[in-house]
N, C-alpha and C positions, 0 to 999 in steps of 0.2 A: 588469368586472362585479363582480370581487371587489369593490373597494372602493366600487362603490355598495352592496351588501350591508352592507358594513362602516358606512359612511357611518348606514343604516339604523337600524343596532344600537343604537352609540351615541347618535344621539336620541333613539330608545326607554328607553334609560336614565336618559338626562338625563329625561326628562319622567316619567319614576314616581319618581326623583328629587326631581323637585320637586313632583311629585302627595304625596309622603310628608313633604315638609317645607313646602311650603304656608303652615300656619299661622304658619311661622317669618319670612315673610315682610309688613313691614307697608307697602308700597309698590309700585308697576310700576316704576318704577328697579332698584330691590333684585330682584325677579324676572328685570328683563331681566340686571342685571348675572351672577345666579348662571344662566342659561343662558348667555350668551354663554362665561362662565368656564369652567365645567365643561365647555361643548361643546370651548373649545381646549382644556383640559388629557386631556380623554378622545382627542379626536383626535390631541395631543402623543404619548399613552399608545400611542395604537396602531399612531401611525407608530414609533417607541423599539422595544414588539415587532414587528410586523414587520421589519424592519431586522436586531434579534436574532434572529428567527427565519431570516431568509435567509444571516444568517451563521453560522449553525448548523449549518443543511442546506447550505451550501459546504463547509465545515469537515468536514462528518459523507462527503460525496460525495469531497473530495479521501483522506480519511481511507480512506475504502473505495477509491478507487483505488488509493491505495498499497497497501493490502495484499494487495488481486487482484493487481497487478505483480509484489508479494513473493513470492508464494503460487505463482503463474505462474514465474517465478525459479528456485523453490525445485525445483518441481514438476521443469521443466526440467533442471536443473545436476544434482537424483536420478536423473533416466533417463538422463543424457547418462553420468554417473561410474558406473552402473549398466551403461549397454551397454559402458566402458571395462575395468572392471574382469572381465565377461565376456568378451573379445577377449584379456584378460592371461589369463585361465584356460587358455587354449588354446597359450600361448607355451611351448617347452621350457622346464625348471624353471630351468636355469644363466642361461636368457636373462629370464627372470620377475624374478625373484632380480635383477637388473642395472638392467632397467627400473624397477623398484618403488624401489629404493635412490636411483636417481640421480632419476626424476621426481616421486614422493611424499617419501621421503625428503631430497631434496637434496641428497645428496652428490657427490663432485666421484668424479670419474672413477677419479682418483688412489686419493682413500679406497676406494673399490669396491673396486677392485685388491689394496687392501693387505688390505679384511676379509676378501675370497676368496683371498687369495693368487693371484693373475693378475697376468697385464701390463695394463698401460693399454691395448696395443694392441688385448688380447681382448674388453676392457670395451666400445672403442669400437666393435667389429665386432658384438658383442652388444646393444650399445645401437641399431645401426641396424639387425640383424637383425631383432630385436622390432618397432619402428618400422613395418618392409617389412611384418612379417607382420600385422600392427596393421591399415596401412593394407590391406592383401588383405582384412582381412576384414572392414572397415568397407565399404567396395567391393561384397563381396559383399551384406553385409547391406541396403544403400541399393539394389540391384539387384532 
């Protein structure tokens, strides 16, 4: 239906068109040819935008999904490191202090050890005590 609407428009164009140029014309040749003309180049015109405008509105809808994804993403990964970082508040300090170094920070086990002065063995038993307690209370919290 659109484009019989469309269809509409444009011959209504064309013909004030030539209602306005009329006198420009000294033949029924030359009348037919400047309607036949004008009708393809207007119809040309508005298949061109059409076309541009559906690849607009693609462009513009992929555009906005991406950034609802983003956004959703973002949204997510804040609450998820949000409820992490709360689970770490709860962890004894020496053990806090372990987990934070080795999983935010990146440090190896070894380094731990040497900034705290510990064994590697304390590091490890701290870094799964955290863990244990981490998971209890994610557990609890999903309960």
């Amino acid at each position: 239906m659109p484009d019989v609407l469309a269809a509409e428009d444009i011959v209504t164009e064309i013909f004030l068109k030539y209602w306005q140029k009329q006198k420009d014309f000294n033949s029924p040749l030359a009348v037919r040819t400047f309607l036949y003309i004008s009708t393809r180049n207007a119809c040309l015109n508005y298949l061109l935008q059409a076309r541009h405008r559906a690849r607009a509105k693609e462009t513009l809808c992929l555009l906005t999904d991406d950034f609802e994804d983003f956004v959703l993403n973002r949204i997510t990964r804040t609450e998820v490191l949000h409820e992490i970082y709360s689970m770490l508040e709860v962890l004894p300090l020496q053990c806090r202090k372990i987990v934070l170094m080795s999983y935010v920070g990146g440090l190896s086990n070894r380094q731990i050890a040497r900034r705290l002065q510990l064994s590697v063995h304390t590091v490890k038993n701290q870094k799964i005590r955290g863990i244990q307690l981490m998971r209890v209370k994610a557990r609890q919290r999903a309960a």
